[in-house]
C-alpha positions in Angstrom: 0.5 19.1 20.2 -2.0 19.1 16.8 0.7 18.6 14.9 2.5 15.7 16.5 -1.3 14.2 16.7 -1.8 14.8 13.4 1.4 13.1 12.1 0.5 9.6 14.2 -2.7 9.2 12.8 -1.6 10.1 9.4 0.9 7.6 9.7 -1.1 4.6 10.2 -3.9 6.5 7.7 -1.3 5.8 5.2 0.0 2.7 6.2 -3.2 1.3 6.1 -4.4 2.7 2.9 -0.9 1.0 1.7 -1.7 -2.4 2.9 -4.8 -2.3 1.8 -3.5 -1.4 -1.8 -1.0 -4.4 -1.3 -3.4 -6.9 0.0 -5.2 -6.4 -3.3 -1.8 -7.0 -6.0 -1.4 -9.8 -3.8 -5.0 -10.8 -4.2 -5.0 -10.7 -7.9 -1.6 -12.2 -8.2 -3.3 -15.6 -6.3 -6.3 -15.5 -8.4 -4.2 -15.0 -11.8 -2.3 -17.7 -10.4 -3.2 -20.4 -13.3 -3.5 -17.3 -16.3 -0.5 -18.3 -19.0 2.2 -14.8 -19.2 0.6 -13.2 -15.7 3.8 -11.2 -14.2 3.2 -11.1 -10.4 3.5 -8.0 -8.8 4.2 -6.8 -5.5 3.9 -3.1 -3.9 7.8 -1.8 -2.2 6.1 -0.8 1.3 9.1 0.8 2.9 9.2 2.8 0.0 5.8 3.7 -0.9 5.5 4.7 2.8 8.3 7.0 2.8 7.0 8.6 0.2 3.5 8.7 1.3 4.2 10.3 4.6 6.9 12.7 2.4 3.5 13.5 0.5 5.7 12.5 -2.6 4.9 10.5 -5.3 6.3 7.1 -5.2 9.1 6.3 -7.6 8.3 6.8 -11.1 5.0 8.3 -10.5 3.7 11.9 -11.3 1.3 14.5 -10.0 -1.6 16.3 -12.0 -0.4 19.5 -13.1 -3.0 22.2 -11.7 -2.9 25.2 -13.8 -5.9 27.0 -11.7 -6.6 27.3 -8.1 -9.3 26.0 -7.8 -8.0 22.5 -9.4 -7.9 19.5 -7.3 -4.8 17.3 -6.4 -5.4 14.0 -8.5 -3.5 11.0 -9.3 -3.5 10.1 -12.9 -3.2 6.3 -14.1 0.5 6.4 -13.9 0.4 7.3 -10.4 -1.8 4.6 -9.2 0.3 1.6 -10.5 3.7 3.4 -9.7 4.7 1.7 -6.8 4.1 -1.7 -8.3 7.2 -4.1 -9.3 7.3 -7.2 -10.9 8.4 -9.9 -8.6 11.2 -12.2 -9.9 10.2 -16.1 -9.8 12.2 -18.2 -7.9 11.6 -20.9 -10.8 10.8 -20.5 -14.1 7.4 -21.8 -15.8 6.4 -23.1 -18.9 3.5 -21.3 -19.7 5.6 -17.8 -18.6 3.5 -16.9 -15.2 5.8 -16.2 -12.6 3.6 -16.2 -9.3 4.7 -18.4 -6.9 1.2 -19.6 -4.9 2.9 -20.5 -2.1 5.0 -17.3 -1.5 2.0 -15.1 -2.5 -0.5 -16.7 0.4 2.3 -16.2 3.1 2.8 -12.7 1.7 -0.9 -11.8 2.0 -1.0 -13.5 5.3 1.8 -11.3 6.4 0.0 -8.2 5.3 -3.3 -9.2 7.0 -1.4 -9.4 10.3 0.4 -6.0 9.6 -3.3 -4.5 8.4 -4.4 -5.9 11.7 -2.1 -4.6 13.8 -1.3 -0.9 12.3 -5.6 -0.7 13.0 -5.8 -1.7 16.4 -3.0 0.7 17.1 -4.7 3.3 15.1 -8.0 2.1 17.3 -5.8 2.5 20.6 -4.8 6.0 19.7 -7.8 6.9 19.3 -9.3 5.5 22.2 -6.6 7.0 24.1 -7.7 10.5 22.8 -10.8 10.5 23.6 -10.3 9.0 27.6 -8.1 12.5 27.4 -10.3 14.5 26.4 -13.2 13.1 28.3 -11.1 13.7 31.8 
């Protein structure tokens, strides 16, 4: 029962800690959206999920090599920005930025909604547990 608990609120624990890391690459991509050579970025969610909930690093990233036990896990610099890809533009610009303003505001709409709704369901949960446990 702990265990199948513990998996559903580690699920939206990650997917929220996900969207949150997405809402802010789609943030700076709309603020850098007049900076000459900016490459937009984007975050693979499906994939960065998977590998979240796998307790994996995401594609190309590593894990901090702990050569005691009493070490900490970590994530190093590489890890952090691993999940990241460039977005390729729809149509090309002069000055060589590639983000697309209109694309990235209904992308970081999209995320709000999906932030919204994987915390009230996490809320729910949660709300349910404790109407259990109170009888």
């Amino acid at each position: 029962m702990l265990n199948r608990l513990d998996q559903t609120l580690n699920f939206h624990a990650q997917a929220l800690r996900l969207r949150d890391q997405r809402q802010q690459v789609l943030a700076s991509n709309i603020a850098n959206a007049d900076t000459p050579n900016y490459k937009a970025r984007d975050l693979d969610f499906r994939a960065s999920l998977a590998s979240a909930l796998q307790g994996t690093p995401a594609a190309g990233g590593v894990r901090l090599a702990a050569t005691a036990p009493g070490h900490l896990a970590g994530k190093s610099g590489a890890d952090a920005e691993a999940g990241l890809l460039y977005r390729t533009p729809a149509q090309g610009n002069v000055d060589g930025n590639t983000v697309d303003i209109d694309a990235e505001r209904a992308a970081f709409a999209d995320n709000t909604v999906h932030y919204e709704f994987n915390l009230n369901r996490l809320s729910a949960q949660i709300k349910g547990i404790l109407a259990a446990i109170q009888g």
